[in-house]
C-alpha positions as CSV (number, residue, x, y, z in Angstrom):
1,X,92.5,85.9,121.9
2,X,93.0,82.3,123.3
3,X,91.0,80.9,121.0
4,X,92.3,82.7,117.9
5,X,95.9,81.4,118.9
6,X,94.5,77.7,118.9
7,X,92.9,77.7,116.3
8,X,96.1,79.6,114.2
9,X,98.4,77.2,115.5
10,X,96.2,74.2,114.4
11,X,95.8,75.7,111.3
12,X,99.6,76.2,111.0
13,X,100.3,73.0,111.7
14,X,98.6,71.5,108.4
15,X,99.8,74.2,106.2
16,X,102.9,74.8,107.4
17,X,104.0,71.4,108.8
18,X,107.6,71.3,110.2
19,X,108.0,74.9,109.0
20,X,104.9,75.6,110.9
21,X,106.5,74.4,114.2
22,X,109.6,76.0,113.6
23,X,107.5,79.7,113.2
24,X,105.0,78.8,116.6
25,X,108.0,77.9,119.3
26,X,110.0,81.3,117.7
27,X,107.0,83.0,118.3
28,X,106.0,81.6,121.6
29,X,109.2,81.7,122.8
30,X,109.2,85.4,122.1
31,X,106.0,86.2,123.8
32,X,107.3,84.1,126.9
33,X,110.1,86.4,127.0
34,X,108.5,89.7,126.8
35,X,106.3,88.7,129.8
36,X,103.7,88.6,127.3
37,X,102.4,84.8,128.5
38,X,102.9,81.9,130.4
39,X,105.0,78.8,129.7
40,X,101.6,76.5,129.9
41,X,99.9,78.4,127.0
42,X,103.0,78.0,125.0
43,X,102.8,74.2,125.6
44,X,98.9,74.2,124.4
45,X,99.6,76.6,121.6
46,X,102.1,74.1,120.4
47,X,100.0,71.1,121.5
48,X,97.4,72.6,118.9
49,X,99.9,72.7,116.2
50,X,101.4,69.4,116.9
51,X,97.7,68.1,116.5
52,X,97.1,70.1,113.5
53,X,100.7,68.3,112.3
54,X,99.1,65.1,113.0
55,X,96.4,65.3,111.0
56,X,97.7,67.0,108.3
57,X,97.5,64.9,105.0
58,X,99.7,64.8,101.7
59,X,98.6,67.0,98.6
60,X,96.4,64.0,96.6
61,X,98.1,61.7,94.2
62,X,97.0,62.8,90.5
63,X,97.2,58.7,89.6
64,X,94.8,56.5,87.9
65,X,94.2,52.9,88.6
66,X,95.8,50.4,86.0
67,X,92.1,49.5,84.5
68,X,91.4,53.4,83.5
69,X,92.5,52.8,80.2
70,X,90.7,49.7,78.9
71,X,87.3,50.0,81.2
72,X,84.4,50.3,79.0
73,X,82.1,50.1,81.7
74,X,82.1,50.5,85.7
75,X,79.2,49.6,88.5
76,X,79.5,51.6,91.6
77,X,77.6,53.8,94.3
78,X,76.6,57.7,94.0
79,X,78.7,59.2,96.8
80,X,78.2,63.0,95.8
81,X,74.6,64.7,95.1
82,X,74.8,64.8,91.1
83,X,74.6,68.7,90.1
84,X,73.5,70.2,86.6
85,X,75.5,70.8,83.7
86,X,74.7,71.9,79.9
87,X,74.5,68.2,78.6
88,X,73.2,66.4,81.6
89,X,74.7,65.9,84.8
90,X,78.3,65.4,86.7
91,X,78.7,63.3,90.1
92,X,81.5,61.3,92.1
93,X,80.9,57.5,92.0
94,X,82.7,54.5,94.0
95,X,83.5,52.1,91.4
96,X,83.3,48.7,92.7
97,X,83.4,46.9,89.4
98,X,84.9,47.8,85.9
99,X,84.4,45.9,83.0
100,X,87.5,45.4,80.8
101,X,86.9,43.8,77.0
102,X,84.1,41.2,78.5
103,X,85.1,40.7,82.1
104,X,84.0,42.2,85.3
105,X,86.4,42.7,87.8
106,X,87.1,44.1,90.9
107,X,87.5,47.8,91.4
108,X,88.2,50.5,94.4
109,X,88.5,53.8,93.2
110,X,86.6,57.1,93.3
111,X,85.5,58.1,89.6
112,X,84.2,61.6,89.0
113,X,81.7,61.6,86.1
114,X,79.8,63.7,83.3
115,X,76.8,61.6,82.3
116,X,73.6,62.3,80.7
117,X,70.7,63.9,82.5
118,X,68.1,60.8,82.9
119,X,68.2,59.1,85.1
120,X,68.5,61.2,87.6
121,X,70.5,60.0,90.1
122,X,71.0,60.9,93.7
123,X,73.8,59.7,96.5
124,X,73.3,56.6,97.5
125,X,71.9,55.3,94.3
126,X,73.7,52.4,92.8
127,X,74.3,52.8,89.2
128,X,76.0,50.9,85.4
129,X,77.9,53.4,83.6
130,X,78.6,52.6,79.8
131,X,81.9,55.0,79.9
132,X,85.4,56.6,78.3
133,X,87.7,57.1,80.4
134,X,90.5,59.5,81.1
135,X,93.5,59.3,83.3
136,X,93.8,62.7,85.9
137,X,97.5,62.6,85.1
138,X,96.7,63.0,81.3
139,X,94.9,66.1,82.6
140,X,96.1,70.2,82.5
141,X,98.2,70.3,86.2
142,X,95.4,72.5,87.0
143,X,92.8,70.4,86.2
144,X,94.7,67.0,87.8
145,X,94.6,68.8,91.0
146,X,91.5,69.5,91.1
147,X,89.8,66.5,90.4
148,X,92.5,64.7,92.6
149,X,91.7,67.2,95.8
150,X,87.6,66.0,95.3
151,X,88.8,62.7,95.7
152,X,88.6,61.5,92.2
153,X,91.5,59.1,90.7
154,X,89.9,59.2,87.4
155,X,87.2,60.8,85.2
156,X,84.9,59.1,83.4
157,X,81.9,60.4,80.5
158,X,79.3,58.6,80.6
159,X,77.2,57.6,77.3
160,X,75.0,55.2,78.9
161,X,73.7,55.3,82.4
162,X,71.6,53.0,83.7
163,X,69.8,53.2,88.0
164,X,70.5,49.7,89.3
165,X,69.1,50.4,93.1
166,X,68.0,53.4,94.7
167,X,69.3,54.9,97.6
168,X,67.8,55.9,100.3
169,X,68.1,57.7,103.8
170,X,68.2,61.3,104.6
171,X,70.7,62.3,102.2
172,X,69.1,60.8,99.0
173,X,66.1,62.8,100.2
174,X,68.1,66.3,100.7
175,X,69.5,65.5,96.8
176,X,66.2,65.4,95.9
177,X,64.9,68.5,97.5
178,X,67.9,70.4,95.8
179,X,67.1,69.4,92.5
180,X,64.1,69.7,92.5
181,X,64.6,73.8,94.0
182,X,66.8,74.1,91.1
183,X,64.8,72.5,88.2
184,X,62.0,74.8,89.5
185,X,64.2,77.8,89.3
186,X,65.3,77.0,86.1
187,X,62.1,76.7,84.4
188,X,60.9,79.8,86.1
189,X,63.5,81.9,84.1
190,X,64.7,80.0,81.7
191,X,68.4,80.3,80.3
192,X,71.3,81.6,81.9
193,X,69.1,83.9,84.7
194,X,67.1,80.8,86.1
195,X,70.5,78.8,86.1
196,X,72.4,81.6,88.3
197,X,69.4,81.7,90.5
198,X,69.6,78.0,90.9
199,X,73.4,78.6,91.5
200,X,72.8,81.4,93.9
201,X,70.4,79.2,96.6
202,X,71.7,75.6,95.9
203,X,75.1,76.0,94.4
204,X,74.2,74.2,91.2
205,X,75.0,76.5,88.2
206,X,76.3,74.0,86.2
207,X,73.6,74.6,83.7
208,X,75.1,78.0,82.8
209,X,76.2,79.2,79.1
210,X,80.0,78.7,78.7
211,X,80.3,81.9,77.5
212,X,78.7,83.4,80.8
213,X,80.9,81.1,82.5
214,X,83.5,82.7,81.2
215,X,82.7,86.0,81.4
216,X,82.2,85.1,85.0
217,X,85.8,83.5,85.7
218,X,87.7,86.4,83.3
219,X,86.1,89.3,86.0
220,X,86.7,87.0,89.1
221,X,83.1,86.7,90.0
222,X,82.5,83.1,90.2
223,X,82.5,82.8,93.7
224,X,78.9,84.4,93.6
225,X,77.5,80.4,93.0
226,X,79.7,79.1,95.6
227,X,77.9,78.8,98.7
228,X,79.1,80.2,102.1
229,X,79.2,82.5,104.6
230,X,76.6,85.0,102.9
231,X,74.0,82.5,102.2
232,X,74.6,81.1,105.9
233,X,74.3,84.2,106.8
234,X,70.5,85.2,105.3
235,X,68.9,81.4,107.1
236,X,70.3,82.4,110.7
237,X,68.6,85.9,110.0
238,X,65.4,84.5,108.3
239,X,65.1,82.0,111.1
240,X,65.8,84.5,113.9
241,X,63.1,86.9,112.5
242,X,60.8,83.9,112.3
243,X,61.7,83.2,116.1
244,X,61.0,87.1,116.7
245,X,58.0,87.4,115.3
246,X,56.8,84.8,117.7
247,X,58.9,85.8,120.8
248,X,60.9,82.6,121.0
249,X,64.2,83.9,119.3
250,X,66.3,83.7,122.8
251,X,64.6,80.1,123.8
252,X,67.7,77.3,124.1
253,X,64.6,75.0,122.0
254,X,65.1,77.9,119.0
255,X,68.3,78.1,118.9
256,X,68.9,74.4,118.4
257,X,66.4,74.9,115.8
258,X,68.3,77.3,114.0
259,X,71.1,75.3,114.4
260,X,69.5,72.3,112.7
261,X,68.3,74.7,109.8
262,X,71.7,75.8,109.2
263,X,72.6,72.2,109.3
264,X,70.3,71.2,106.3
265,X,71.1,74.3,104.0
266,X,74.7,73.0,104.2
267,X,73.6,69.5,103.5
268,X,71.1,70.7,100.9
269,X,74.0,72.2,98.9
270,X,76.5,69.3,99.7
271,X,78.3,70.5,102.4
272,X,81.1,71.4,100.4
273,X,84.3,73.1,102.5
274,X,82.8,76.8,102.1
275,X,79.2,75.9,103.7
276,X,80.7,73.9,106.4
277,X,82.5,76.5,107.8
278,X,80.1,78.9,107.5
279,X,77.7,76.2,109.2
280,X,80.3,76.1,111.7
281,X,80.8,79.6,112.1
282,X,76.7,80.5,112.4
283,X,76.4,77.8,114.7
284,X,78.6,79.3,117.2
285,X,77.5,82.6,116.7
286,X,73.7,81.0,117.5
287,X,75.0,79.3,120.6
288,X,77.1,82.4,121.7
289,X,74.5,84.5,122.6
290,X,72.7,81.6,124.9
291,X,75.9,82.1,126.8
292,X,75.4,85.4,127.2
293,X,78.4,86.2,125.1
294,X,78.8,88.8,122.0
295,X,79.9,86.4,118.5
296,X,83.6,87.4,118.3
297,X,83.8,86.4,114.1
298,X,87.4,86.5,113.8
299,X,88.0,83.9,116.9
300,X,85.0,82.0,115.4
301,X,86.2,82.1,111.6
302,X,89.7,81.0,112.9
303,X,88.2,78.1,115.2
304,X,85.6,76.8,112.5
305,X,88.8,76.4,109.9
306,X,90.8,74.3,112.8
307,X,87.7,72.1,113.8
308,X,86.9,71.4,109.5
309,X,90.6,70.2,109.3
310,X,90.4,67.9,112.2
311,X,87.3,66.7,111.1
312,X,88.2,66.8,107.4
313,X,91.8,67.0,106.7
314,X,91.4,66.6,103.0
315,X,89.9,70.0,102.7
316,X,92.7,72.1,102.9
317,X,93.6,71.0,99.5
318,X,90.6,72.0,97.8
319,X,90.5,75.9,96.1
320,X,87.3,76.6,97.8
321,X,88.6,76.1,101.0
322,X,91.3,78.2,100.7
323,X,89.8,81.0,99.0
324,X,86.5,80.9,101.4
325,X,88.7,81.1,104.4
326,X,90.9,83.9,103.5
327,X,88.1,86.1,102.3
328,X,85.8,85.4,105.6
329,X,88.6,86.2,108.0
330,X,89.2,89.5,106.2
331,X,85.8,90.2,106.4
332,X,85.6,89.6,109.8
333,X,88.9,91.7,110.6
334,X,87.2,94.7,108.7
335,X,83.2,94.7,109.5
336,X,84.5,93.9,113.1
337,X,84.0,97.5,115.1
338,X,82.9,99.2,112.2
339,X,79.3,100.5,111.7
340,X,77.3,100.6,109.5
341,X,74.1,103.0,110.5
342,X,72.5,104.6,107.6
343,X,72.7,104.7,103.5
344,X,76.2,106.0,103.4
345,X,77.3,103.8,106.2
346,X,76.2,100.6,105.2
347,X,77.4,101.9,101.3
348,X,80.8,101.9,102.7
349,X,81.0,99.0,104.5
350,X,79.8,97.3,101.5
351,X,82.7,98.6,99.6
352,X,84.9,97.9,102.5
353,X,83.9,94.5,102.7
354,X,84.4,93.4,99.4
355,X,87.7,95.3,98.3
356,X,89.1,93.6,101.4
357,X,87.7,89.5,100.5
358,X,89.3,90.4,96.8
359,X,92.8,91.7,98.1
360,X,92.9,88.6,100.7
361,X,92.3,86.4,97.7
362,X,95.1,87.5,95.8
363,X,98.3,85.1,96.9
364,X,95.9,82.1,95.9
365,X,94.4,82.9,92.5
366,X,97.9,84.3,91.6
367,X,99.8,81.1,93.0
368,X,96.8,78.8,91.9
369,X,96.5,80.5,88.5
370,X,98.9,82.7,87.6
371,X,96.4,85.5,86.7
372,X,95.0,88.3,88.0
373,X,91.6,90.0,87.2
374,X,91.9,94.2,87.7
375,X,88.6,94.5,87.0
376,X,87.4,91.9,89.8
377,X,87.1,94.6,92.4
378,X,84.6,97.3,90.1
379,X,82.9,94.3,89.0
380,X,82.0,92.6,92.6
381,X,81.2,96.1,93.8
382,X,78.7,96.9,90.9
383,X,77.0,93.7,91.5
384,X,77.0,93.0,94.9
385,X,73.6,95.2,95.9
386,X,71.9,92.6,93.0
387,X,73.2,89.7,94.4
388,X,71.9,91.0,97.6
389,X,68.7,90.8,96.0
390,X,68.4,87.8,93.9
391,X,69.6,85.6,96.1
392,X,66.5,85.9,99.3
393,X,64.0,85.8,96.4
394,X,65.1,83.0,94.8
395,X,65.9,81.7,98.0
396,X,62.0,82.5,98.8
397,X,61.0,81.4,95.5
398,X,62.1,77.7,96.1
399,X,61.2,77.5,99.0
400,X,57.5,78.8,97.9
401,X,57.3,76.6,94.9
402,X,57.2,73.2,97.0
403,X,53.5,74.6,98.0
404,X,52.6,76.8,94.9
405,X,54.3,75.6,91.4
406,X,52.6,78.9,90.1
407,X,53.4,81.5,93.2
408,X,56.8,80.3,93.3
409,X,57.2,81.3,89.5
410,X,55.5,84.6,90.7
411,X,58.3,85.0,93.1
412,X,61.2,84.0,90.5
413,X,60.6,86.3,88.3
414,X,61.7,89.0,90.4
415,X,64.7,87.9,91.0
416,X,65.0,87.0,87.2
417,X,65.7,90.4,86.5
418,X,68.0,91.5,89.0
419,X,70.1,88.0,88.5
420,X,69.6,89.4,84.0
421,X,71.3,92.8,85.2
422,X,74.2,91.0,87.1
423,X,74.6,88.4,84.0
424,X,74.6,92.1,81.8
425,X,77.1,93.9,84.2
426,X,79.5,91.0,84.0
427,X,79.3,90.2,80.5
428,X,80.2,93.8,79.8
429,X,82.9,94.3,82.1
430,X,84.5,90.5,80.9
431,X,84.4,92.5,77.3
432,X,86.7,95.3,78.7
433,X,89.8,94.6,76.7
434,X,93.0,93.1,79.2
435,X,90.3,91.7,81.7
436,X,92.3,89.1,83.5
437,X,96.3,89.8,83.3
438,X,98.8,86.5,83.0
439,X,101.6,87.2,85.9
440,X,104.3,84.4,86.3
441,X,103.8,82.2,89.0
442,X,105.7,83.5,92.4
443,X,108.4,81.7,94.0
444,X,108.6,81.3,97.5
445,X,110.1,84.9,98.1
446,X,107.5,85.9,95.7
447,X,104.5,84.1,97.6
448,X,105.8,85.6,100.8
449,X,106.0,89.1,99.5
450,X,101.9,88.8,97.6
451,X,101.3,87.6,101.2
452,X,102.9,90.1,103.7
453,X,101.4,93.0,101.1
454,X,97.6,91.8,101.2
455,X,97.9,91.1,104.7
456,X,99.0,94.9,105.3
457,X,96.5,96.3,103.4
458,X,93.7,94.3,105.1
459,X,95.4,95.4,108.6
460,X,94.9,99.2,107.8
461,X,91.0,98.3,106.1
462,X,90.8,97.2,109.6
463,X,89.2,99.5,112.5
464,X,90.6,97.4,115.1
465,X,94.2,96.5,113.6
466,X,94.3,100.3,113.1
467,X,93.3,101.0,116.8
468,X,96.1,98.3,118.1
469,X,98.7,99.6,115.8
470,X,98.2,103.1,117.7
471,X,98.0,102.1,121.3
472,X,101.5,100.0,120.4
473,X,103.3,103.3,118.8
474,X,101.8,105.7,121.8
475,X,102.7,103.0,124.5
476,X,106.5,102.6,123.3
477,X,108.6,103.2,126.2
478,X,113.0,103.1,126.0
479,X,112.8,99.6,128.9
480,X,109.9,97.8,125.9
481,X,112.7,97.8,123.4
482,X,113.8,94.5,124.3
483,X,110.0,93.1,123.9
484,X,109.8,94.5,120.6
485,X,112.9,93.2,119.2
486,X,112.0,89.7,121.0
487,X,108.4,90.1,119.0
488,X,109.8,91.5,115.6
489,X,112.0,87.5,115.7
490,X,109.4,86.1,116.6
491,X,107.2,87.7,113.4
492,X,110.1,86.8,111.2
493,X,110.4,83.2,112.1
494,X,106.6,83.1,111.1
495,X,107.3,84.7,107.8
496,X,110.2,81.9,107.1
497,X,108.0,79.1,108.5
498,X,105.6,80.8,105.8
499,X,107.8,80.9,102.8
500,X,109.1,77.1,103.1
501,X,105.8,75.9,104.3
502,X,104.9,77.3,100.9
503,X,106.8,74.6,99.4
504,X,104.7,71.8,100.5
């Protein structure tokens, strides 16, 4: 419990702020109060907030440099691994030099860019770009955001592109091990399956049909290409079994191995915010049982989110970071206690699971989009169990190809068809007529309401919220009224701190 109130309160303090504060001493205060804790863990709970507040960071700036409407040209350095797209490829470039009419000059300014596929480029890699260019302000809100949260000030298409100097060191080689795994998938099963295969194991789908794309965002399924916790989740297990099979699983020596394998999976698919916390989060489930400890996944889910925004402040801005970490702590809160022995049991966990990672997603995608999918939940459920499948054996399949061009095909092909059925399932179900809904955007009372409901709803998915809920009513004395009145302020200034936070 110590280390879930840390890590809350340092998460608190970035998204919350002076709000945030304001909701931690009300709470703390409370719990002091009621005899519930001691004045030196209210100091460190608010020590962690304080911190939190510290290295907070503003939402990014959607403005472009002065020269982003005249460049015709830029020189710069690959600083993200390029991934696929229908007409070539897209990447993040440090422009050090633009050319305006005839003139170099100096530039400093991240570019993100849509080029054409050759050359292939990988980070590192020092590149000319023959290029239009677009201010992010000129850009849909939506779109501005984005771009500005990856870093970008500007986006640039590139007609012309041209390798200057390659790169080198170990992250030039991981960019090309990924592209190669997803070229080879690709070719394997060619069209939309072989680019959701590639999508599944390296995150690189950006070769997929707009109009599967589509079908994919109107049923709220796209996060089946993003990377996280489930694909951690499959290389911790593969490498344990591997460890088992030779009897070195509970060796210290292993363990830092399957650490390190965790490690490069996230690096292999750019350690974007949803893979390093799932990295994060495996690695201290690895490490916990060296110590002779059970993995507790809420306390780690909730301490891997605090230690990504120290080390990387900027990611609380992104989509994927929000969306990753609200779906894997309410998958914690509900697999936690529950069990899952036999068909039926594992069936409804399944179901369990991902009704509660949709509802917990909610107050983003409505805030964030102003839409809502009703068909999200039916459609994640019926493809789940294929995901389940395609996603080892094209896993195994890349992996296989870098010895056997022709075995690794072999391989792909069976995942072609169950990654065929889940392109078939969603295309059908994106067909359904009033697939995503348009809501208004909510206010602040709004946000707070979207909020408090999904969090209720997870609380009674939840074996163990159910359980506490219970012991609180059948422990209720007359001399505890105080406490619980002390506890309910304390719960309300968090849901004020929540509601003006919101604002930020």
């Amino acid at each position: 419990m110590g280390g879930i109130l840390l890590a809350f309160a340092c998460v608190a303090g970035f998204a919350l702020g002076l709000p945030g504060a304001v909701a931690i001493v009300a709470t703390g205060l409370a719990l002091r109060c009621a005899g519930k804790t001691t004045t030196a863990w209210v100091i460190v709970v608010l020590a962690a907030m304080l911190l939190g507040k510290l290295r907070a960071v503003d939402a990014p700036m959607t403005e472009s440099p002065d020269w982003s409407d005249e460049a015709t040209a830029v020189r710069g350095i690959v600083v993200t691994g390029p991934m696929s797209t229908r007409a070539g490829q897209r990447f993040n470039i440090e422009v050090e030099e633009v050319r305006i009419g005839s003139t170099w000059q100096a530039a400093n300014a991240v570019a993100c860019v849509s080029a054409s596929d050759p050359p292939e480029l990988r980070r590192g890699d020092r590149a000319y770009l023959a290029v239009s260019s677009v201010r992010i302000d000129d850009l849909p809100q939506g779109v501005a955001h984005a771009l500005a949260a990856s870093g970008c000030a500007v986006s640039l298409t590139a007609w012309r592109t041209t390798k200057l100097k390659s790169g080198d060191g170990v992250l030039y080689v991981i960019d090309g091990i990924r592209r190669s795994m997803a070229n080879r998938l690709q070719d394997a099963a060619p069209g939309d399956a072989g680019s959701l295969l590639a999508g599944l194991v390296t995150g690189d789908d950006g070769a997929l049909s707009i109009e599967a794309r589509e079908a994919f965002v109107e049923t709220g399924t796209t996060h089946i290409t993003a990377v996280s916790g489930s694909n951690i989740a499959l290389v911790v297990v593969f490498l344990v079994s591997l460890g088992g099979r030779f009897g070195v699983h509970r060796r210290f020596a292993w363990q830092v191995a399957t650490a390190g394998g965790v490690w490069f999976y996230a690096l292999l698919v750019g350690l974007q915010p949803p893979a390093l916390r799932a990295a994060l989060v495996a690695t201290g489930a690895v490490f916990a049982v060296s110590f002779g400890r059970r993995p507790d996944l809420v306390t780690l889910t909730m301490v891997a989110a605090a230690l990504q925004l120290l080390f990387r402040p900027s990611d609380y801005w992104t989509l994927s970071f929000r969306l990753s970490f609200v779906s894997a702590l309410a998958l914690a809160l509900v697999l936690q206690g529950r069990s899952g022995a036999g068909a039926l049991g594992l069936l409804k966990a399944g179901l369990i699971a991902t009704a509660a990672a949709q509802i917990a997603t909610i107050p983003v995608l409505i805030t964030t989009f102003g839409q809502l999918s009703p068909l999200s939940l039916p459609t994640n459920v019926l493809i789940a169990p294929l995901v389940e499948v395609a996603f080892p054996v094209a896993f195994v399949a890349g992996l296989v190809g870098f010895v056997s061009v022709a075995l690794g095909d072999a391989v792909a092909t069976l995942g072609a068809l169950s990654a065929s059925l889940i392109l078939r399932i969603v295309d059908l179900m994106a067909g359904i007529q009033g697939a995503p809904i348009t809501v208004s955007t909510p206010r602040l009372l709004g946000n707070a309401i979207v909020a408090a409901a999904s969090i209720v709803a997870i609380a009674l998915l939840s074996q163990d919220c159910r359980r506490a809920i219970r012991r609180a009513r059948g422990s209720r004395r007359v001399a505890d009224r105080p406490r619980l009145v002390l506890a309910g302020l304390g719960c309300v200034g968090f849901l004020i701190g929540l509601s003006l936070g919101a604002a930020r």
